[in-house]
C-alpha positions in Angstrom: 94.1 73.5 101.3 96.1 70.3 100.6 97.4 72.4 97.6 98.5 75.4 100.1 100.7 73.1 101.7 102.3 71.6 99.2 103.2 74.6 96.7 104.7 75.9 101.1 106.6 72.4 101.3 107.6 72.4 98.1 109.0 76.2 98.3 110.6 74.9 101.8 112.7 71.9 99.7 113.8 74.7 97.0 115.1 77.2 99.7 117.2 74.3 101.4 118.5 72.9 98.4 119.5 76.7 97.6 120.9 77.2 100.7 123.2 74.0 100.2 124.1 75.1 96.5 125.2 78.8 98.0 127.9 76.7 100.1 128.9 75.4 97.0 129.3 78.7 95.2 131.3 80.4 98.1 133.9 77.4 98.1 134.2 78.5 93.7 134.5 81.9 95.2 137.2 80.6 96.8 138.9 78.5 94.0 138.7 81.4 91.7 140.6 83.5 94.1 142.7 81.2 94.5 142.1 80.7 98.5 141.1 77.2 98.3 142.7 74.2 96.2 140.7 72.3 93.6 140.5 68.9 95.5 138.1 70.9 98.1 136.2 72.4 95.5 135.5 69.1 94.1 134.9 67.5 97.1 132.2 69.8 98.4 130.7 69.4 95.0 130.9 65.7 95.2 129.4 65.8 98.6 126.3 68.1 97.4 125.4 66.3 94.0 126.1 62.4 95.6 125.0 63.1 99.5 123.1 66.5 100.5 121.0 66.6 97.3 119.7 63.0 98.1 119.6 63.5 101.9 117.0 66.9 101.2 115.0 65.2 98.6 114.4 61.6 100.7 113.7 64.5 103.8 110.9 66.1 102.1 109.7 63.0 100.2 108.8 61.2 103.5 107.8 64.7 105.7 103.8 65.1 105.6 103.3 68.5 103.8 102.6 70.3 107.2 105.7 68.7 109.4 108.0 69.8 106.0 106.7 73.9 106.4 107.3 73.2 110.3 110.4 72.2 109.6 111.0 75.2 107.0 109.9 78.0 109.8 111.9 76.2 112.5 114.9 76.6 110.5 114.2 79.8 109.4 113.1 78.7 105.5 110.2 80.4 105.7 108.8 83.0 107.4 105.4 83.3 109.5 104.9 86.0 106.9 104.5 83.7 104.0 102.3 81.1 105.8 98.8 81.6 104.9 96.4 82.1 108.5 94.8 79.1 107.6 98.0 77.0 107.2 99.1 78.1 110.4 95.7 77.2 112.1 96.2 73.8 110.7 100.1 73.8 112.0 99.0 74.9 115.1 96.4 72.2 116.0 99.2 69.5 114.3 101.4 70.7 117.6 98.0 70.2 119.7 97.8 67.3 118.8 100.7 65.9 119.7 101.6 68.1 123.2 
């Protein structure tokens, strides 16, 4: 089980980290259609490889495996769909738990 929810989590940190790199392409996008200067370009890189990269990784360093897929399907991450019925038993007696 333990295993489940970590290969989940650790799917959960790649699809954020994805989803922060995609703001980076669009803003090249930009740059190469000449819509946005360089100085923004680099600053949004700057900003993803000194700041958002760090912030995801500390996030789901310190998240138990089970608050991390919570988190994932709360922001839309993951879906219910790719959550095993057993994982989801175990997320919903974590929210038991603490309601």
């Amino acid at each position: 089980m333990q295993a489940k929810l970590l290969n989940l989590a650790n799917l959960a940190y790649e699809r954020e980290l994805h989803h922060e790199l995609s703001r980076v392409q669009r803003h090249i996008d930009l740059y190469r259609e000449r819509e946005s200067k360089f100085f923004n370009l680099h600053d949004v890189k700057f900003k993803l490889y000194r700041e958002t990269s760090d912030e995801i990784w500390r996030l789901y360093d310190r998240l138990e495996p089970n608050k991390a897929i919570e988190r994932a399907l709360a922001l839309g991450l993951l879906t219910y769909e790719e959550v095993p019925e057993d994982v989801q038993n175990i997320l919903r007696d974590s929210v038991r738990c603490v309601s």
